[in-house]
N, C-alpha and C positions, 0 to 999 in steps of 0.2 A: 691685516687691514681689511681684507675684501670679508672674511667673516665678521668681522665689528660691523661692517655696512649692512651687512645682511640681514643684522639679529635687530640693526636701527630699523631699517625699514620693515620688517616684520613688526618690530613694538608700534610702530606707526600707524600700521596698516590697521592693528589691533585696535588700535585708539581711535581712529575715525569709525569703523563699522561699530563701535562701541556704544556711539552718539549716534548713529543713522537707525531711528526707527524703521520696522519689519510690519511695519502697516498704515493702513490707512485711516483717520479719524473723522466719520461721518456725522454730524449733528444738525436733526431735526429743527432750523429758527422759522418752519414756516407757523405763524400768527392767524390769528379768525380776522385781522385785516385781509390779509393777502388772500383771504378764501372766499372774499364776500363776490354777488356775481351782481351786476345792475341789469336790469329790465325794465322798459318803461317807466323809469324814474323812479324803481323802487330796488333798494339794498337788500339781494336771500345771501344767504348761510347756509352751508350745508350741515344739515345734522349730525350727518360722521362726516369724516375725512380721515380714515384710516391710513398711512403709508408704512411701507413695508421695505427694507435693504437687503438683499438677496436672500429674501423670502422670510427673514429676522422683523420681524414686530418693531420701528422704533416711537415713540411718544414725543411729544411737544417738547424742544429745551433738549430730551435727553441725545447722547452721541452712541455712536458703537464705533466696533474699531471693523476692521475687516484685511485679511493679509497682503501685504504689498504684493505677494506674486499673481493677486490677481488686479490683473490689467484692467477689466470690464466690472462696472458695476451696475444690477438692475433695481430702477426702484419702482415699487407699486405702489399708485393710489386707489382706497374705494371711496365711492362719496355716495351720497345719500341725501335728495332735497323732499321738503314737502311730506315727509315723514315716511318718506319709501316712496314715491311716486315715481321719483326718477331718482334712476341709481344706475351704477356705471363702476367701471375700474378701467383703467390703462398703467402698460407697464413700457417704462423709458430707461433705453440701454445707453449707459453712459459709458466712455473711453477717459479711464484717469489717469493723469498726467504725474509721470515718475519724480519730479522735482516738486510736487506741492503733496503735501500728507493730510492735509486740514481741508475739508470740504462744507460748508454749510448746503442744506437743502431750500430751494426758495419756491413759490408758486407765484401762478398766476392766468387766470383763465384768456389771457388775453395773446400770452407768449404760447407758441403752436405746439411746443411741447409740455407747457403746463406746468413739468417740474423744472427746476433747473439745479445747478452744483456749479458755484462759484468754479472757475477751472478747468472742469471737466467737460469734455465733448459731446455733445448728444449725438447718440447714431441712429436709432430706430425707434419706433414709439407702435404699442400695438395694444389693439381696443381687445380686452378682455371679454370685456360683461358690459351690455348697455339696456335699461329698459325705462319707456317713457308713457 
């Protein structure tokens, strides 16, 4: 009897990490809404708005995955107003949360970290490149 439980609970065991994905799924939904900046009553855009997940390139819409065993993720933005006048980058270390796997990226010039990730923690934010 106590071998039959064993070999149950090993098949089980098998079966749930089976279904538990081994990463993370990051996807880029920030919009040219979310990036517009107001100033004296007028709407700028930035020319680029490059962001980057741990140093990986991601694009509009698209996701990447990145491995559960890492706990910390960083994301880069570069932006670019006025056709290069003023340009800047900052990179935000976020703490992802072992029970959520699905991340969207959001901005916004108005929240003190800029970027955010449904879920995930912000811990540090640090000014790369600024020139104006």
């Amino acid at each position: 009897m106590k071998q039959w439980t064993a070999r149950l609970f090993l098949c089980t065991s098998m079966a749930v990490c089976a279904h538990t994905p081994h990463h993370y799924t990051i996807t880029n939904t920030i919009n040219r809404e979310m990036t517009g900046f107001s100033f004296w009553k007028t709407r700028y855009y930035p020319d680029r708005l490059d962001i980057c997940v741990n140093g990986k390139p991601i694009a509009q819409g698209d996701s990447i995955e990145i491995p559960a065993s890492d706990k910390k993720m960083t994301v880069r933005y570069d932006y670019s107003f006025a056709g290069g006048f003023r340009t800047g980058a900052k990179e935000v270390t976020f703490e992802l949360n072992s029970q959520k796997k699905d991340y969207q990226l959001n901005f916004s010039w108005q929240d003190k970290w800029r970027i955010s990730a449904d879920g995930a923690l912000p811990l540090e934010v640090k000014r790369m490149r600024y020139k104006a």
